[in-house]
DSSP file (Angstrom, degrees, kcal/mol; ACC not computed):
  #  RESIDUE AA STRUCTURE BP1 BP2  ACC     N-H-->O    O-->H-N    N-H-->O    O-->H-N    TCO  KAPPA ALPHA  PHI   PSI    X-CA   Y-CA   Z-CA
    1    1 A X              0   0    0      0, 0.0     2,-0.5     0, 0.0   100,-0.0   0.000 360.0 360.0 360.0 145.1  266.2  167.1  108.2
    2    2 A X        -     0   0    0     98,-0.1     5,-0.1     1,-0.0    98,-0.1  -0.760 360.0-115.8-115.8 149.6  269.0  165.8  106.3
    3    3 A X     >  -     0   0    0     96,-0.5     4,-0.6    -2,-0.5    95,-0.1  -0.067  39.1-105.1 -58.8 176.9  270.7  162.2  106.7
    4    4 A X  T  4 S+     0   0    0      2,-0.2    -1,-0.1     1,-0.1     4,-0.1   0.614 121.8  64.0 -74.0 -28.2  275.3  162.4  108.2
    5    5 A X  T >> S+     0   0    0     92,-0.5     4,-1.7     1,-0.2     3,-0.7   0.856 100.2  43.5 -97.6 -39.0  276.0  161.5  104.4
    6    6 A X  H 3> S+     0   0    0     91,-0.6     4,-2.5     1,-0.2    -1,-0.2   0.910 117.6  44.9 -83.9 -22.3  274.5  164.6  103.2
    7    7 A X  H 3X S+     0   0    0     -4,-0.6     4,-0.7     2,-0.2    -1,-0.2   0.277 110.6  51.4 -82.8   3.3  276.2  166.8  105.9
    8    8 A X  H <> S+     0   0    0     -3,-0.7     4,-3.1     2,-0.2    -2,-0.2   0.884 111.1  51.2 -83.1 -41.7  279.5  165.3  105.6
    9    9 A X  H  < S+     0   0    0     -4,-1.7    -2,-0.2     2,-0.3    -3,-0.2   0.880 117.5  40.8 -34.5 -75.4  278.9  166.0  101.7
   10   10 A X  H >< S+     0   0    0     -4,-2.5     3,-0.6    -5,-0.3    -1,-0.2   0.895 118.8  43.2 -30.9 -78.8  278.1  169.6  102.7
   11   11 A X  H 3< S+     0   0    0     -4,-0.7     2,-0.3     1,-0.3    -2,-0.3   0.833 130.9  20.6 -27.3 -73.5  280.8  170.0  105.3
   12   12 A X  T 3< S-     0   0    0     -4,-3.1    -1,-0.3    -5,-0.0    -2,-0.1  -0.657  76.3-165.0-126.8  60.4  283.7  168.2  103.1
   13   13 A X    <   -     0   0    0     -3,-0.6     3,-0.4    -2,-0.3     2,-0.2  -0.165  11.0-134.0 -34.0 112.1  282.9  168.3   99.8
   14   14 A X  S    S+     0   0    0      1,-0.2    60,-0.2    -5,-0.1    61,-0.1  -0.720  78.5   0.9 -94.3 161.3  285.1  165.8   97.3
   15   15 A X  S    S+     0   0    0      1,-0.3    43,-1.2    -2,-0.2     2,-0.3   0.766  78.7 168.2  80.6  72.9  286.6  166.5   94.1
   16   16 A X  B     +a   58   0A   0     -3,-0.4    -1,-0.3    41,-0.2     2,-0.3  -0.741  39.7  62.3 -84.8 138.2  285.3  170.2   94.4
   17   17 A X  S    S-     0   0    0     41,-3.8     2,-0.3    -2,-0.3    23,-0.2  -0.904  79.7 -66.6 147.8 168.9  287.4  172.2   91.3
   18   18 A X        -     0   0    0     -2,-0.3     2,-0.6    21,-0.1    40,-0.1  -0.869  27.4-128.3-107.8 166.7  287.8  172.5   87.8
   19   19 A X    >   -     0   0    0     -2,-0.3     3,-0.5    38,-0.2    22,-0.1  -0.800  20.4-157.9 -82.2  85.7  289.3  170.4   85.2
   20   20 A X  T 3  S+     0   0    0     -2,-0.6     2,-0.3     1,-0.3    -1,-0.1   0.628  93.3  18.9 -69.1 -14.1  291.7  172.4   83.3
   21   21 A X  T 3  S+     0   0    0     -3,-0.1    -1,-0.3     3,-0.0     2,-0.1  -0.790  93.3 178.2-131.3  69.9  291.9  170.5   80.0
   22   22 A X    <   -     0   0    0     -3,-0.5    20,-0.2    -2,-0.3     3,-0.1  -0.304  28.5-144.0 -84.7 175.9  288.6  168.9   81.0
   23   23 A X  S    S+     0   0    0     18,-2.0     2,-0.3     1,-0.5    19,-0.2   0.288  82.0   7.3-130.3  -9.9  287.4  166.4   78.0
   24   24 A X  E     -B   41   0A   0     17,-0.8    17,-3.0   100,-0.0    -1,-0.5  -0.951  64.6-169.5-165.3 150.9  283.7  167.4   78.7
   25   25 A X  E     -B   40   0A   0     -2,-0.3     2,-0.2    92,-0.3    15,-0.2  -0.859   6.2-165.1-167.0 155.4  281.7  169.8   80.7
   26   26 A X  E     -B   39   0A   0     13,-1.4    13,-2.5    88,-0.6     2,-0.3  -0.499   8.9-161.5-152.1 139.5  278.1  170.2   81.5
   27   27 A X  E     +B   38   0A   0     11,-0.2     2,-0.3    -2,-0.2    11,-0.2  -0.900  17.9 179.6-156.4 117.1  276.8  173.5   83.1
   28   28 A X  E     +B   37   0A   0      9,-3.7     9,-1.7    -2,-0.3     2,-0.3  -0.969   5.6 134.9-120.7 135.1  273.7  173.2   84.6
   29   29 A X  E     -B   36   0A   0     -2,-0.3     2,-0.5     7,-0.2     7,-0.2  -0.978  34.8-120.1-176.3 170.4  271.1  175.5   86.6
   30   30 A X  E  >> -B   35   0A   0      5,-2.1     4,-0.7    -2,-0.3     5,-0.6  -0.982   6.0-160.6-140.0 114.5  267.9  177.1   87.8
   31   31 A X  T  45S+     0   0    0     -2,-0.5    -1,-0.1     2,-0.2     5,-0.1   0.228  89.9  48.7 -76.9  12.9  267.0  180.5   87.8
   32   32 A X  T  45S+     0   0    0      3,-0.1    -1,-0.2   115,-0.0   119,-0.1   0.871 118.1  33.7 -89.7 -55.6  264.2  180.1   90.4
   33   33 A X  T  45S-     0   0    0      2,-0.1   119,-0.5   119,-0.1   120,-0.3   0.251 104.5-122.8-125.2   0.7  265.7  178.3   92.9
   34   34 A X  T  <5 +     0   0    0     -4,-0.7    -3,-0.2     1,-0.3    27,-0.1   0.416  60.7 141.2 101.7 -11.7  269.1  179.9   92.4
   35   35 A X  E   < +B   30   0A   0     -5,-0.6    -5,-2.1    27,-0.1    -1,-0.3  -0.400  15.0 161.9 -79.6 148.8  271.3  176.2   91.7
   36   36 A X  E     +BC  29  61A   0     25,-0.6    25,-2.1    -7,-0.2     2,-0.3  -0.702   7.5 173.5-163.4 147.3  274.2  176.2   88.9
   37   37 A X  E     -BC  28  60A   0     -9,-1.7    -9,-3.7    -2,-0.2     2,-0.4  -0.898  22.4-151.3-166.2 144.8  276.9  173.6   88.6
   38   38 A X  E     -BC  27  59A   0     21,-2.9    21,-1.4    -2,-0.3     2,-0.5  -0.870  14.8-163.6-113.7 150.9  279.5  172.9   86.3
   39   39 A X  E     -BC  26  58A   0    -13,-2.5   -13,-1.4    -2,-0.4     2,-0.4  -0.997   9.1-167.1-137.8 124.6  280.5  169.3   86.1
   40   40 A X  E     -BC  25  57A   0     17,-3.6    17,-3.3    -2,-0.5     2,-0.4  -0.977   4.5-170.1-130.0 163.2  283.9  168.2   84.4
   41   41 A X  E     -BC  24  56A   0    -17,-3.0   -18,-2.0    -2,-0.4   -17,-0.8  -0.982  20.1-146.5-149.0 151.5  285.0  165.5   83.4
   42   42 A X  E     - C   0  55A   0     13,-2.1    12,-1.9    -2,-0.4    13,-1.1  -0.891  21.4-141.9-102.0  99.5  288.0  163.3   82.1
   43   43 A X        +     0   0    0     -2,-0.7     2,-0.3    10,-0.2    10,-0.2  -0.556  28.1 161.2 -81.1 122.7  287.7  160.7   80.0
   44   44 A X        -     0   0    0      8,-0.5     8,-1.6    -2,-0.4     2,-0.4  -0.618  30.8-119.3-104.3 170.1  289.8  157.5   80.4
   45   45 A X        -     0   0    0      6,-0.3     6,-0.1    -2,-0.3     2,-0.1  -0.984  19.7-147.7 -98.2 123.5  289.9  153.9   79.3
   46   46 A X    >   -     0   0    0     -2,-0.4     3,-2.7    33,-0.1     4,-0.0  -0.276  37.2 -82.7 -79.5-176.3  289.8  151.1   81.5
   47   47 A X  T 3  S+     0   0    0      1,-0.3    -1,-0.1     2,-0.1    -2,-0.0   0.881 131.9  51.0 -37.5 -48.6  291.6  147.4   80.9
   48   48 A X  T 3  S-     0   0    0      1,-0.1    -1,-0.3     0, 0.0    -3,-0.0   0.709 122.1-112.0 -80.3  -6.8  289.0  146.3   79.1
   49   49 A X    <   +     0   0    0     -3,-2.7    -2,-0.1     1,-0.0    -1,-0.1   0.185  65.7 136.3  53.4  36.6  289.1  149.5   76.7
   50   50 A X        -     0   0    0      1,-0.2     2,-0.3    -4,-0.0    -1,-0.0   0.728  64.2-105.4 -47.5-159.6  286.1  151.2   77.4
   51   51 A X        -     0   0    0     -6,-0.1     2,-0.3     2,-0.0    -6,-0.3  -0.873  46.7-174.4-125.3 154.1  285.9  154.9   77.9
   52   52 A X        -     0   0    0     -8,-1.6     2,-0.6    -2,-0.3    -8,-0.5  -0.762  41.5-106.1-137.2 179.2  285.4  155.7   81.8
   53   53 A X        -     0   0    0     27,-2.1    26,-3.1    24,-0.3    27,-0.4  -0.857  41.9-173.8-103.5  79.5  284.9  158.7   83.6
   54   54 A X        +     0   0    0    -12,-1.9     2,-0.3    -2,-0.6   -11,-0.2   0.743  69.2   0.2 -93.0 -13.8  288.6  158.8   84.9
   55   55 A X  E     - C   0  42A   0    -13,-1.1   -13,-2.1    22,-0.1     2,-0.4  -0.963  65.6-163.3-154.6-179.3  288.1  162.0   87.3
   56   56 A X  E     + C   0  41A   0     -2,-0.3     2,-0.3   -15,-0.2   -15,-0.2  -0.988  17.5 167.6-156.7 121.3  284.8  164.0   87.9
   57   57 A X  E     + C   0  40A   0    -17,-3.3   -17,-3.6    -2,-0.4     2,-0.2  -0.980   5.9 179.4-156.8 152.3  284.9  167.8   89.6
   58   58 A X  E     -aC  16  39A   0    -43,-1.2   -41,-3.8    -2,-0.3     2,-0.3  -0.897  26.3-144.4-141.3-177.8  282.6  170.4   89.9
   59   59 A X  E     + C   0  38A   0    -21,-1.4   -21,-2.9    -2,-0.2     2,-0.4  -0.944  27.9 173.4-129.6 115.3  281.7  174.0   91.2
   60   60 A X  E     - C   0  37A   0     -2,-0.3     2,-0.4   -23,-0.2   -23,-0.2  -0.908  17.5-163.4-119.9 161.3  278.1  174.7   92.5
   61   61 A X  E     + C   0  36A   0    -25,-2.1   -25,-0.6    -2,-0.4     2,-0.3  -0.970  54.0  72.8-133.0 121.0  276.8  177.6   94.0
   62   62 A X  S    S-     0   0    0     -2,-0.4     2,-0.2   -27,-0.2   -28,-0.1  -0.888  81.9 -18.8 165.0-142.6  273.5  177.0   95.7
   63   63 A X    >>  -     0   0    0     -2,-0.3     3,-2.2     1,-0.1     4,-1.4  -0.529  59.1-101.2-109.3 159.6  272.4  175.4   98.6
   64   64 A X  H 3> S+     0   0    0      1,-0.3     4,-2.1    -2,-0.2     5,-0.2   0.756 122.9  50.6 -49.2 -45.0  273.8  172.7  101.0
   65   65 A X  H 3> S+     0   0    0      2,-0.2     4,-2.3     1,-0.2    -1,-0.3   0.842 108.3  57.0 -89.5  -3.1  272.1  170.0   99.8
   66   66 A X  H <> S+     0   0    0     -3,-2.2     4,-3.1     2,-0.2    -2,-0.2   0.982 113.0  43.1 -35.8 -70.6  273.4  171.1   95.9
   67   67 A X  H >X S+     0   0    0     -4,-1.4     4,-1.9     1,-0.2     3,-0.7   0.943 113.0  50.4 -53.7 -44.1  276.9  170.9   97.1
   68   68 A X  H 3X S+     0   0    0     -4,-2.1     4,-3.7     1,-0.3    -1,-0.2   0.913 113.1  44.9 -76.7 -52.9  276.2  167.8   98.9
   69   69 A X  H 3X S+     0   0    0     -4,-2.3     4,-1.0     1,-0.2    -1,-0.3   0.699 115.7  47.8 -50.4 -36.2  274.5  166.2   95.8
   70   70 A X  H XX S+     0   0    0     -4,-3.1     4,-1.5    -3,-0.7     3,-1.5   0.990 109.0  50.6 -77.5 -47.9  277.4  167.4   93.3
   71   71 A X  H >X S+     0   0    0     -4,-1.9     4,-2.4     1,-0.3     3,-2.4   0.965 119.5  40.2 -72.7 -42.2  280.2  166.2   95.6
   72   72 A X  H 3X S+     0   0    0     -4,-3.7     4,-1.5    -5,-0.3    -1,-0.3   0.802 111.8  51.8 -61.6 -13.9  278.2  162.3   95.8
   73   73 A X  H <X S+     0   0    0     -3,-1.5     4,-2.4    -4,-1.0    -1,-0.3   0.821 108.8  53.3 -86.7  -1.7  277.2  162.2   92.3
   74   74 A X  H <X S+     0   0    0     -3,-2.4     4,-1.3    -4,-1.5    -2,-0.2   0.962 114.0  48.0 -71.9 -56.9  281.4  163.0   91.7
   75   75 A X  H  < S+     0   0    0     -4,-2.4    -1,-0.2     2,-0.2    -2,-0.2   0.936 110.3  44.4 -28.4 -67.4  281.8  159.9   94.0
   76   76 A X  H  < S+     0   0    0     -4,-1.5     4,-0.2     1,-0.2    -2,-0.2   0.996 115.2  53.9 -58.0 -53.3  279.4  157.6   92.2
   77   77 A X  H >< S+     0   0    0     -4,-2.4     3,-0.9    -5,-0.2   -24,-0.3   0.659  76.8  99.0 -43.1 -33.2  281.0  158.8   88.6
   78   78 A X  T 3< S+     0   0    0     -4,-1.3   -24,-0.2     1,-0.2     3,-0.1  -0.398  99.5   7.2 -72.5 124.9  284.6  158.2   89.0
   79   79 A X  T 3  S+     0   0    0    -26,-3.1    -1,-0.2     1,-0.3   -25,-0.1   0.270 100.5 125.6  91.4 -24.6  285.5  154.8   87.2
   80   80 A X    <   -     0   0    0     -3,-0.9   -27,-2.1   -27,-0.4     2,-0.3  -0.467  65.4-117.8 -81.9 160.0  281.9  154.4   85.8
   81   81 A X    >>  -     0   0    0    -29,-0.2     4,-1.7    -3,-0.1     3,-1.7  -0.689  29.2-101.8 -94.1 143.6  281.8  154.0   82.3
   82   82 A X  H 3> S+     0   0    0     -2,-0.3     4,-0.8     1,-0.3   -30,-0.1   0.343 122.8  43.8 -95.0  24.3  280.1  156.5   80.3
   83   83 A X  H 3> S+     0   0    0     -2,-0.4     4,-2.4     2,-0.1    -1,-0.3   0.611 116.0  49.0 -56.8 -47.0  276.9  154.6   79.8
   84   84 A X  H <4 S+     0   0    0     -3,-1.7    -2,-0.2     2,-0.2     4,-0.1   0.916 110.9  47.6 -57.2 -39.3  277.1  153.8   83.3
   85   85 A X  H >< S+     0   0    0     -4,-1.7     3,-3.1     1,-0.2    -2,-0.1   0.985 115.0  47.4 -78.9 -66.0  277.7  157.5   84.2
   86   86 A X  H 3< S+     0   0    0     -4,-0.8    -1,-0.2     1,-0.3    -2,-0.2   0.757 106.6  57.6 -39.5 -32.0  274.5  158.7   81.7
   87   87 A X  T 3< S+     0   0    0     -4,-2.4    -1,-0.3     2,-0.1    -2,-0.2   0.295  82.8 112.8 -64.0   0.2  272.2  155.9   83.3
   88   88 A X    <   -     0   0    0     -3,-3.1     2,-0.2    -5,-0.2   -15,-0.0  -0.451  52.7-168.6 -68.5 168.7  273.0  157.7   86.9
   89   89 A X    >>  -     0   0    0     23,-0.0     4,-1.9    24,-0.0     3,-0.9  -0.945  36.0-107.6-150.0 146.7  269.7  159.0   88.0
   90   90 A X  H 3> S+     0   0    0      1,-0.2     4,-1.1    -2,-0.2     5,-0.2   0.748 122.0  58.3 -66.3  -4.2  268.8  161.5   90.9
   91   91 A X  H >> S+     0   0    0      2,-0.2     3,-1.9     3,-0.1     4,-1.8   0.994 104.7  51.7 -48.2 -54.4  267.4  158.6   92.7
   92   92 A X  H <> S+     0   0    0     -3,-0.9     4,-1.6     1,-0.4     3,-0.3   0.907 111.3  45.8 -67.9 -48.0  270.7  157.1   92.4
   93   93 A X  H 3< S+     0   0    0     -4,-1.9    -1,-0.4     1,-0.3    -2,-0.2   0.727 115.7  45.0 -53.4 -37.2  272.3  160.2   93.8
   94   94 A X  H <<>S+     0   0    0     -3,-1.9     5,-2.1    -4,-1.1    -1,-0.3   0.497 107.8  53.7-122.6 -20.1  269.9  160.6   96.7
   95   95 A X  H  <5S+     0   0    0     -4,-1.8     3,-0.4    -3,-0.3    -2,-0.2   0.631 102.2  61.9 -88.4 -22.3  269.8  157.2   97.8
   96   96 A X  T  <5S+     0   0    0     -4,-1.6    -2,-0.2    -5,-0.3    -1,-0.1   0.695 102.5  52.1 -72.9 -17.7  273.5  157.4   98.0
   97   97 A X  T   5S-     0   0    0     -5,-0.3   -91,-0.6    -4,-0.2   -92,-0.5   0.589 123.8-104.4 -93.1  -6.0  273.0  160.1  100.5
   98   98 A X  T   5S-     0   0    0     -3,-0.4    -3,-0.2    -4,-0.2   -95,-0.1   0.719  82.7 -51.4  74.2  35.3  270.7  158.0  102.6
   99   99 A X      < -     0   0    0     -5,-2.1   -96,-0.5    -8,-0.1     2,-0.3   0.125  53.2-124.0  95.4 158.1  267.6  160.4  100.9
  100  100 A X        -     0   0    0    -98,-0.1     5,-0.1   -94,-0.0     2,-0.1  -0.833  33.1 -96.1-133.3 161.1  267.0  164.0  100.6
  101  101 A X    >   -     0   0    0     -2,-0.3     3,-0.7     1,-0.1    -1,-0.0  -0.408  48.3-112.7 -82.8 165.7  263.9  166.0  101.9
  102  102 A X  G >  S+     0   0    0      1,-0.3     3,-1.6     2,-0.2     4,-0.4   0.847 113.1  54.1 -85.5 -58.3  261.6  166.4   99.1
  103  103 A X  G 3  S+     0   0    0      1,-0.2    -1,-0.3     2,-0.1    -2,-0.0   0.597 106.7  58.1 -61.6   0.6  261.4  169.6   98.2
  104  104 A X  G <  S+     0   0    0     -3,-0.7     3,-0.4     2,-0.0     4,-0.3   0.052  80.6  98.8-111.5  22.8  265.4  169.3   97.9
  105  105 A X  S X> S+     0   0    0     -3,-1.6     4,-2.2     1,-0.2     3,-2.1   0.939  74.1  60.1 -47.9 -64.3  264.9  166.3   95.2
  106  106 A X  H 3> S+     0   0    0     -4,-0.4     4,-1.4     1,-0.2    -1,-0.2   0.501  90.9  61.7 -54.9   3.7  265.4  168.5   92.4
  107  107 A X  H 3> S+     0   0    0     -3,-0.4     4,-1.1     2,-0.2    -1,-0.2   0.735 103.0  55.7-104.9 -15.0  269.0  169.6   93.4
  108  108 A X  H <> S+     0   0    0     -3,-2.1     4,-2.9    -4,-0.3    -2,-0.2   0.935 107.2  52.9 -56.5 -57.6  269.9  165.5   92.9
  109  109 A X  H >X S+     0   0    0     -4,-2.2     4,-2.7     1,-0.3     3,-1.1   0.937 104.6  54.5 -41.9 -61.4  268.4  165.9   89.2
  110  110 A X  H 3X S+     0   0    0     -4,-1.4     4,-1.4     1,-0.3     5,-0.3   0.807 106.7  48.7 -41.8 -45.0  270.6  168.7   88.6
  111  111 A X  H 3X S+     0   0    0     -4,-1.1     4,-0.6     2,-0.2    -1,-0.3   0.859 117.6  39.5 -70.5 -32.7  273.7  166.7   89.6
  112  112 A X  H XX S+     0   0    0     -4,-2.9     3,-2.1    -3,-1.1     4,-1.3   0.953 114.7  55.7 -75.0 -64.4  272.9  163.8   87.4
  113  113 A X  H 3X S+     0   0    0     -4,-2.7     4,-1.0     1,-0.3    26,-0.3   0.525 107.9  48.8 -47.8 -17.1  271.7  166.3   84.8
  114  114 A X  H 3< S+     0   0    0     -4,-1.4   -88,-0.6    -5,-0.2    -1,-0.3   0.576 111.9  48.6 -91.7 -22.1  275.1  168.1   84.9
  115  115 A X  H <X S+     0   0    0     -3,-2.1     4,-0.8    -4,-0.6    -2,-0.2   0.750 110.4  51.4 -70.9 -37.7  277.0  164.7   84.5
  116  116 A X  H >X S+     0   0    0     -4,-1.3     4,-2.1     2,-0.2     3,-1.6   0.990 111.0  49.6 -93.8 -73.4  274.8  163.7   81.6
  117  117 A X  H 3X S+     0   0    0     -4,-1.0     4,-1.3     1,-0.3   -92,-0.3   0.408 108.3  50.4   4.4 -44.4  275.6  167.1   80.0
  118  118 A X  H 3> S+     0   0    0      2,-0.2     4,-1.1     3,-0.1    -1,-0.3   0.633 109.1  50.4 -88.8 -34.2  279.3  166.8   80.4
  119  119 A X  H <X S+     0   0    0     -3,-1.6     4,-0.9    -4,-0.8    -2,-0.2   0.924 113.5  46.6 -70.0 -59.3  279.3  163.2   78.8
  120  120 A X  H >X S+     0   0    0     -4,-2.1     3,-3.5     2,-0.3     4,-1.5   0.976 110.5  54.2 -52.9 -58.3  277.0  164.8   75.6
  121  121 A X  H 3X S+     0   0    0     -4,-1.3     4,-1.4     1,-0.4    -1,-0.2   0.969 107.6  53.1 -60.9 -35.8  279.7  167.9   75.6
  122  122 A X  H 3< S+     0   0    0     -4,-1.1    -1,-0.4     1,-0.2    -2,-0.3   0.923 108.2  49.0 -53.2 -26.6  282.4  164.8   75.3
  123  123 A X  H X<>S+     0   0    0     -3,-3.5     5,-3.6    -4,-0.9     3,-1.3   0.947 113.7  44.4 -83.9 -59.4  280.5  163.7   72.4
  124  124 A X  H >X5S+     0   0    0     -4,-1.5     3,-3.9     1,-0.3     2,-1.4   0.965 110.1  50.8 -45.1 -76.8  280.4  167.1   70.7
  125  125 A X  T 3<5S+     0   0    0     -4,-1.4    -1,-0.3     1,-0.3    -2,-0.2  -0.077 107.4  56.3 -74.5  47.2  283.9  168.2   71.1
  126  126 A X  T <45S-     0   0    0     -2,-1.4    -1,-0.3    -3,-1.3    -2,-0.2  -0.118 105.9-124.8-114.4  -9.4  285.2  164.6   69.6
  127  127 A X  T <45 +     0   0    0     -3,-3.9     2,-0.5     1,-0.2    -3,-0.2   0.800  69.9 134.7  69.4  18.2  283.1  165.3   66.4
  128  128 A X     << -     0   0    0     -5,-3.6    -1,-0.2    -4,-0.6    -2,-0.1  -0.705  63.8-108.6-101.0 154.2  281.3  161.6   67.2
  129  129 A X        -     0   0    0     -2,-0.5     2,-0.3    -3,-0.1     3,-0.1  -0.439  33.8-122.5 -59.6 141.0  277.3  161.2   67.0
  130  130 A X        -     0   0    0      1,-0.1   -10,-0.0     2,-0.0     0, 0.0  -0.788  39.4 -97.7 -84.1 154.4  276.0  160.7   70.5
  131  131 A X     >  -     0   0    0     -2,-0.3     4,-1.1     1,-0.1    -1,-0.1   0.182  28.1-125.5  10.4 135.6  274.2  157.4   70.5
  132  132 A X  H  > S+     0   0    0      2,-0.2     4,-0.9     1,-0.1    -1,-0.1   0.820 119.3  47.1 -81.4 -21.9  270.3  157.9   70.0
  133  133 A X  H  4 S+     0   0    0      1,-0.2     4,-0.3     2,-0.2    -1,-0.1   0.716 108.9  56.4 -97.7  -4.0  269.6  155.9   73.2
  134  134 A X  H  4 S+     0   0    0      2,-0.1     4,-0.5     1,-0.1     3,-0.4   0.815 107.3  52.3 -73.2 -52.4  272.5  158.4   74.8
  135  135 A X  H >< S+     0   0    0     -4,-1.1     3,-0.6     1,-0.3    -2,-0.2   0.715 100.4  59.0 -80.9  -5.2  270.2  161.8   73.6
  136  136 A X  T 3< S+     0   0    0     -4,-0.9    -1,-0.3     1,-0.2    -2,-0.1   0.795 105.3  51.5 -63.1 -40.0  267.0  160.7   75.2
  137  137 A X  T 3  S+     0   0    0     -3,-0.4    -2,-0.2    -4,-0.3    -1,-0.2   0.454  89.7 118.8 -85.4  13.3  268.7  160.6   78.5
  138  138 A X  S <  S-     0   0    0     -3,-0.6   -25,-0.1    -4,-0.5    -3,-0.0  -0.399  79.5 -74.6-101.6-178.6  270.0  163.9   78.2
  139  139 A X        -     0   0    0    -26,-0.3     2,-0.3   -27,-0.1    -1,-0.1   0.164  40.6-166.1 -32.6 155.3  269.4  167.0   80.3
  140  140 A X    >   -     0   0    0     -3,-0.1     3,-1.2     1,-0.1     4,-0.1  -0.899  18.5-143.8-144.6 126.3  265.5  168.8   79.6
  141  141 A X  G >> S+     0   0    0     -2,-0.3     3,-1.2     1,-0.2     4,-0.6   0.796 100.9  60.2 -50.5 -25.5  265.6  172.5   81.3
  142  142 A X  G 34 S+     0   0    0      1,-0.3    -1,-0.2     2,-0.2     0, 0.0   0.367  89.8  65.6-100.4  28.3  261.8  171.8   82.3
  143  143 A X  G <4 S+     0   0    0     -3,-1.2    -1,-0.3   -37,-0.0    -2,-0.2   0.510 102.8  53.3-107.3 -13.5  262.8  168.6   84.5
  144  144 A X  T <4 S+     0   0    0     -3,-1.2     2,-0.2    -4,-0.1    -2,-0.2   0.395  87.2 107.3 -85.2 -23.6  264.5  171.3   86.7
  145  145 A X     <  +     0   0    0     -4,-0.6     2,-0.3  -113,-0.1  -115,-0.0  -0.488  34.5 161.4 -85.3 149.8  261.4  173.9   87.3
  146  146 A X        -     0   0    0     -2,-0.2    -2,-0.0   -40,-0.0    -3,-0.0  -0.960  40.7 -94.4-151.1 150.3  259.9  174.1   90.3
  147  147 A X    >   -     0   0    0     -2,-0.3     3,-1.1     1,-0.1  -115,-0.0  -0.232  42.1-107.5 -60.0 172.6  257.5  177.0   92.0
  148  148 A X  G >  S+     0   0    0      1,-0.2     3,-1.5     2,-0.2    -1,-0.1   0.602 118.8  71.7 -31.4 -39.2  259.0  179.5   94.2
  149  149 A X  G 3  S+     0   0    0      1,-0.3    -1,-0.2     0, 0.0    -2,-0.1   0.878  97.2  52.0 -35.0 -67.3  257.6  177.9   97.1
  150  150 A X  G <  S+     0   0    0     -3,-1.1    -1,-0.3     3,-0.0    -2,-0.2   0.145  81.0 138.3 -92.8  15.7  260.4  174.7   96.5
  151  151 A X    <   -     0   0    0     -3,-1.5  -117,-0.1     1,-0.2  -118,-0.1  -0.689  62.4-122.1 -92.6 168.0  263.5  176.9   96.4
  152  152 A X              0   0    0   -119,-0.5    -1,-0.2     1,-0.2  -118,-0.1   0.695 360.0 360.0 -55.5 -49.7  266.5  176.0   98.0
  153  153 A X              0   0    0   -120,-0.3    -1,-0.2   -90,-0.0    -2,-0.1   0.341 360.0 360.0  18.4 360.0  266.9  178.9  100.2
C-alpha cells in the first residue's frame, strides 16, 4: 500500500521536464525492472557562494512509485548544495514519502542515484576533478539489480 505523499507524487508530479542548457545530467535505469530517469540539473550559487542545485527536473518512465520518487527527490534537491545533494540517500527519499513498500525501495536508489550522477556529469563537463570522497558516493549499476520477482510492474 503506498503512503498520500507518494500518490500525490504519482498523481502531480513536480518539476517533471528537461533542462535545456542543463549544467549536469544523470541518466539512470534498469533493464529488469524496466525504470530509467534522467535527472537535470542547474547549478547556482547561493549568498554565501557555494554551488547549489538551483532547479532539479527529470523524465522517468516506469512505475508509479518511480515517478513518485523522482518528483520527491526533485523537491528535496532544489537549494541543496551539491554535497548536500550527493549525501541524499534513498532512505532520505523514501522517508520523505512517508516509506515505500519494500520491494519498491530500489526505485528511491535510482532517484538519488540519478541526482548523484548528474552532480558527477557537472564535474566532467567543467573539466574539474570530482572530489575523492564525491566518487565513492557515486552511482554502482549493481546497487540497482534485483530478481524478476521485485519488478515494478
Amino acid at each position: 500500500m503506498y503512503s498520500e505523499k507518494v500518490m500525490e507524487h504519482f498523481k502531480n508530479p513536480r518539476n517533471v521536464g528537461e533542462i535545456p542548457d542543463a549544467d549536469g545530467i544523470g541518466q539512470v535505469g534498469n533493464p529488469v525492472c524496466g525504470d530509467l530517469m534522467w535527472i537535470y540539473i542547474k547549478v547556482g550559487k547561493n549568498a554565501k557562494g557555494e554551488e547549489i542545485l538551483s532547479d532539479v527536473k527529470f523524465k522517468t518512465f516506469g512505475c508509479g512509485a518511480a515517478i513518485a520518487t523522482s518528483s520527491m527527490m526533485t523537491e528535496l534537491a532544489k537549494g541543496k548544495t551539491l554535497e548536500e545533494g550527493m549525501k541524499m540517500t534513498r532512505g532520505d527519499v523514501a522517508t520523505a514519502l512517508d516509506g515505500l513498500p519494500p520491494v519498491k525501495m530500489h526505485c528511491s536508489n535510482l532517484a538519488a542515484d540519478g541526482l548523484h550522477a548528474a552532480i558527477l556529469d557537472y564535474f566532467k563537463k567543467q573539466n574539474r576533478p570530482v572530489p575523492e570522497w564525491m566518487q565513492k558516493l557515486a552511482p554502482k549499476e549493481e546497487e540497482h539489480e534485483h530478481s524478476e520477482a521485485e519488478a515494478c510492474g
